[in-house]
C-alpha atoms as one frame of an Amber mdcrd trajectory, in Angstrom:
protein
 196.058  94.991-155.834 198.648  97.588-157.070 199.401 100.966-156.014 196.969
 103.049-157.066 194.006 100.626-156.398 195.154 100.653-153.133 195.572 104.374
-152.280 191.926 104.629-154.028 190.373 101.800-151.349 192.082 103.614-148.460
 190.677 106.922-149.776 187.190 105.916-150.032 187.208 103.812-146.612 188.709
 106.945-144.387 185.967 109.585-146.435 183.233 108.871-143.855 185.749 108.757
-141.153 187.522 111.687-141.391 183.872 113.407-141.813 183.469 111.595-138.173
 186.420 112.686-136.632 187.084 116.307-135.210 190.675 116.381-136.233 193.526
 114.413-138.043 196.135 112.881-135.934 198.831 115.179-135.313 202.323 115.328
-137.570 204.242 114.981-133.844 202.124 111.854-133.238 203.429 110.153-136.145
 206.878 111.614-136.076 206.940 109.854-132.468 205.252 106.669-133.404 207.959
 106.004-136.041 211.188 106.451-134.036 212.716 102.702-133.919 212.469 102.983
-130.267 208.994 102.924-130.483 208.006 100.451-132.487 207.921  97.726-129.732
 205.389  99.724-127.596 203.508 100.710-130.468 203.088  96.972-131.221 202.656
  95.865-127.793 200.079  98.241-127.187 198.204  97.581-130.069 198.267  94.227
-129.399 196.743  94.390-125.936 194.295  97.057-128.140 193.082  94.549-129.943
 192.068  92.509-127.195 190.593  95.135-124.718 188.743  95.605-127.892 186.936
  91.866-127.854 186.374  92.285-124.360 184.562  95.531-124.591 182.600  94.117
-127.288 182.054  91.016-124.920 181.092  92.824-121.868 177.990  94.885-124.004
 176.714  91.726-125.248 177.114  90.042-121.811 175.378  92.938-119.989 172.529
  94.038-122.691 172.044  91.058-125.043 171.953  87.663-123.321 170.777  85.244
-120.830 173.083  83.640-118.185 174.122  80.447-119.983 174.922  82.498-123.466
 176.999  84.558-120.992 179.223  81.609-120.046 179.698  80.709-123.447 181.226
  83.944-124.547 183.658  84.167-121.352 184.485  80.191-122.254 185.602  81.779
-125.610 187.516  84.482-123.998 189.063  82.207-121.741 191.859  81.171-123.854
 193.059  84.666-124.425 192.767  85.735-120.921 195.046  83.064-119.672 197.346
  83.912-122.195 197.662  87.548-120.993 197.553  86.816-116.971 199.702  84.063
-117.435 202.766  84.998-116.882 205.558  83.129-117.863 203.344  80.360-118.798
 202.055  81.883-121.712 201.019  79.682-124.512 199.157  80.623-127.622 198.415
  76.737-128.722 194.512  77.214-127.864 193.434  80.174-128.819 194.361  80.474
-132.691 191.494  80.676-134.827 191.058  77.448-136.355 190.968  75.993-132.648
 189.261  78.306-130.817 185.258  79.257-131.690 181.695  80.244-129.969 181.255
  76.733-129.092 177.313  77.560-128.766 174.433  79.922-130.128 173.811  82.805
-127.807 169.997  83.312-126.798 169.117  87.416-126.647 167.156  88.504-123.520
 163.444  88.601-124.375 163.612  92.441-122.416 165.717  94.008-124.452 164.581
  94.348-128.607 167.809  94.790-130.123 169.659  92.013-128.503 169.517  89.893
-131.846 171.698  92.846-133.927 173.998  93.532-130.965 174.910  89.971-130.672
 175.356  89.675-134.622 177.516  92.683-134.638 179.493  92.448-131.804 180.161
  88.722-132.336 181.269  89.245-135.972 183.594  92.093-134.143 184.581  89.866
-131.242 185.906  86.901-133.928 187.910  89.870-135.840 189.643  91.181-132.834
 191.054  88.309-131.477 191.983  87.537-135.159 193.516  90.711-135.284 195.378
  90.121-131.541 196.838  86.766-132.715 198.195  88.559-136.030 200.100  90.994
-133.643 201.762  88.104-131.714 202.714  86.161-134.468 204.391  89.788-136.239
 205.945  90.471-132.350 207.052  86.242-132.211 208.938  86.999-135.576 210.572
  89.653-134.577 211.594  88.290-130.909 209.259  91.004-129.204 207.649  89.628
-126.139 204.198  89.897-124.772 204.195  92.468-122.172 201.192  93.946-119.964
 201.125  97.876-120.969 199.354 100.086-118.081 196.620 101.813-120.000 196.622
 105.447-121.412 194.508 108.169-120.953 192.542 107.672-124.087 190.153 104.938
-123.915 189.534 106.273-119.618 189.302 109.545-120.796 186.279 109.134-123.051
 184.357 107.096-120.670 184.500 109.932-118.780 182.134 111.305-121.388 179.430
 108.806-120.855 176.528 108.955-118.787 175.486 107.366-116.001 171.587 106.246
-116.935 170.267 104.020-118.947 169.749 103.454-121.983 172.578 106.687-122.219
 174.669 104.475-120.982 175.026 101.953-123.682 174.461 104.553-126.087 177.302
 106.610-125.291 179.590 103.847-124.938 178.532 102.721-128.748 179.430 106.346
-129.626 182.397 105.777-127.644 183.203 102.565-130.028 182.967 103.638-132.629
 185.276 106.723-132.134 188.032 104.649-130.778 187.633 102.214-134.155 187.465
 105.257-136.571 190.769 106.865-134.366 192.433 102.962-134.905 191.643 102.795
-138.602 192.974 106.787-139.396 195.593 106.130-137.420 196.701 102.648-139.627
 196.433 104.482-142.664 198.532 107.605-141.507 201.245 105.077-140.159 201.464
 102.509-142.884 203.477 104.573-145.166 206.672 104.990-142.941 206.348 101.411
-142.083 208.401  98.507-143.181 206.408  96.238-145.659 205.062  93.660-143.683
 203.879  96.175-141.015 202.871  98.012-143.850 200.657  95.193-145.438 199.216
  94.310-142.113 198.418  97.778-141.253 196.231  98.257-144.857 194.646  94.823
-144.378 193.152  96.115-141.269 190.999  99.255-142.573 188.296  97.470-143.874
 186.984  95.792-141.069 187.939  99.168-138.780 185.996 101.195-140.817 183.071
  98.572-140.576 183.435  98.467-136.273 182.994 101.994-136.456 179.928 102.091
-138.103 178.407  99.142-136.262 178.748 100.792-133.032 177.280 103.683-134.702
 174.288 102.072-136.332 173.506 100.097-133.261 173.658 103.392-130.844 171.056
 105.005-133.297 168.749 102.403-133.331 168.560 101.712-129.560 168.295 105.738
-129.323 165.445 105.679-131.611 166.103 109.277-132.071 168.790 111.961-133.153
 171.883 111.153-131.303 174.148 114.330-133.224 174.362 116.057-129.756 176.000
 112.967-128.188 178.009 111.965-131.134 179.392 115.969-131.163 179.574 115.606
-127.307 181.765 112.521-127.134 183.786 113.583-130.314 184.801 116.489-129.023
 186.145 114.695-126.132 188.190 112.259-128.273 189.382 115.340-130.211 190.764
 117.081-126.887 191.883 114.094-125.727 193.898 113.386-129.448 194.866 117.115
-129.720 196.659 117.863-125.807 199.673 116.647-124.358 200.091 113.488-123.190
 203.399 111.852-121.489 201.966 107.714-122.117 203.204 107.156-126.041 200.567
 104.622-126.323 198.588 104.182-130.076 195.534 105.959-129.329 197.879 109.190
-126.897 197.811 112.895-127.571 200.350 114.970-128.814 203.854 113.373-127.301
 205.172 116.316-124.580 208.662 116.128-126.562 207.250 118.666-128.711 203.660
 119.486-127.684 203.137 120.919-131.279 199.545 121.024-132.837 198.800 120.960
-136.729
């Protein structure tokens, strides 16, 4: 794909998601997030990103969308990954790659809840992808002699949950809403970076819209049709959050933090 075929794909994928979004990622932001200093948190944190991402994902389906047994068989595929990142100094990548490591078994949706069937498909497909995406990470960190580390979390992702209600069915709804914002932030946020990075960063970084773009509007799909009605309110609701929380100061440099309080500078 040369240049200009790939400037057009990036165009047309971050159209719908900049439409989503209440605001652009602040100038500061980037200027921060490509300082040489900051490259090894930026890729740390994304790393662990990617994985809090799977288990999110994991937790809805767990929760909403399956029996007991289909339970155990998703935390038997998140096992791997989970002993990689509590384990210390005896972290070992060997079984989790993604030729070795699989669903072992066909989950079976709850017969109480009627969308179980589409929020396994989707969030399995988006499960597979982000621990993809979390092994890609650690093999660009292994290269480059960065080590695994255990980041406290920012604001961000805490921040919009704060936005969610506390009743259900709200309560999955808003935290679909809350999805897909954070995947639509991920995915603008890849695009605005890639430019200043170097070229395998850069590469990686492209390769990733697609299926960003796509998380975002499965969590968005799947929110309107367990609403079964107009969700705009919530969707303005919770985006305004993300917005505030994108568009403040914010002292954690983390990929998804507000404007860094070196400079506290809006656009």
């Amino acid at each position: 794909m040369n240049i200009d075929s790939t400037q057009h794909m990036v165009n047309e994928l971050l159209k719908p998601i900049n439409q989503f979004l209440q605001c652009g990622t602040p100038d500061s932001w980037i200027k921060e997030a490509i300082k040489p200093e900051n490259l090894i948190p930026l890729l740390v944190d994304h790393c662990n990103c990617e994985l809090k991402a799977s288990q999110t994902a994991m937790f809805m389906v767990r929760k909403y969308a399956v029996e007991k047994q289909s339970g155990e068989a998703l935390m038997a595929w998140a096992k791997p990954y989970e002993d990689f990142v509590y384990g210390g100094n005896n972290r070992s990548t060997a079984h989790f790659h993604s030729k070795k490591n699989g669903l072992l078994a066909p989950l079976t949706p709850r017969s109480d809840f009627s969308h179980g069937q589409e929020l396994i498909d989707k969030m399995v497909r988006l499960i597979k992808e982000e621990f993809h995406h979390f092994e890609q990470v650690l093999e660009i960190m292994d290269k480059r002699g960065i080590p695994y580390s255990n980041l406290h979390a920012g604001r961000y992702a805490k921040g919009l949950m704060k936005a969610v209600r506390t009743h259900e069915p709200a309560t999955l709804i808003d935290k679909l809403i809350v999805g897909a914002y954070i995947e639509a932030r991920s995915c603008e946020r890849f695009a605005k970076l890639a430019p200043y990075l170097d070229p395998e960063l850069k590469k990686f970084y492209i390769s990733l819209l697609r299926s960003e773009a796509r998380h975002y509007q499965d969590y968005l799909t799947l929110a309107e049709k367990i609403a079964g009605t107009n969700i705009a309110d919530r969707i303005r609701a919770i985006g305004s959050k993300e917005a505030e929380l994108i568009m403040t100061p914010d002292d954690t440099f983390r990929f998804h933090s507000g404007l860094p309080v070196t400079t506290n500078a809006c656009v």
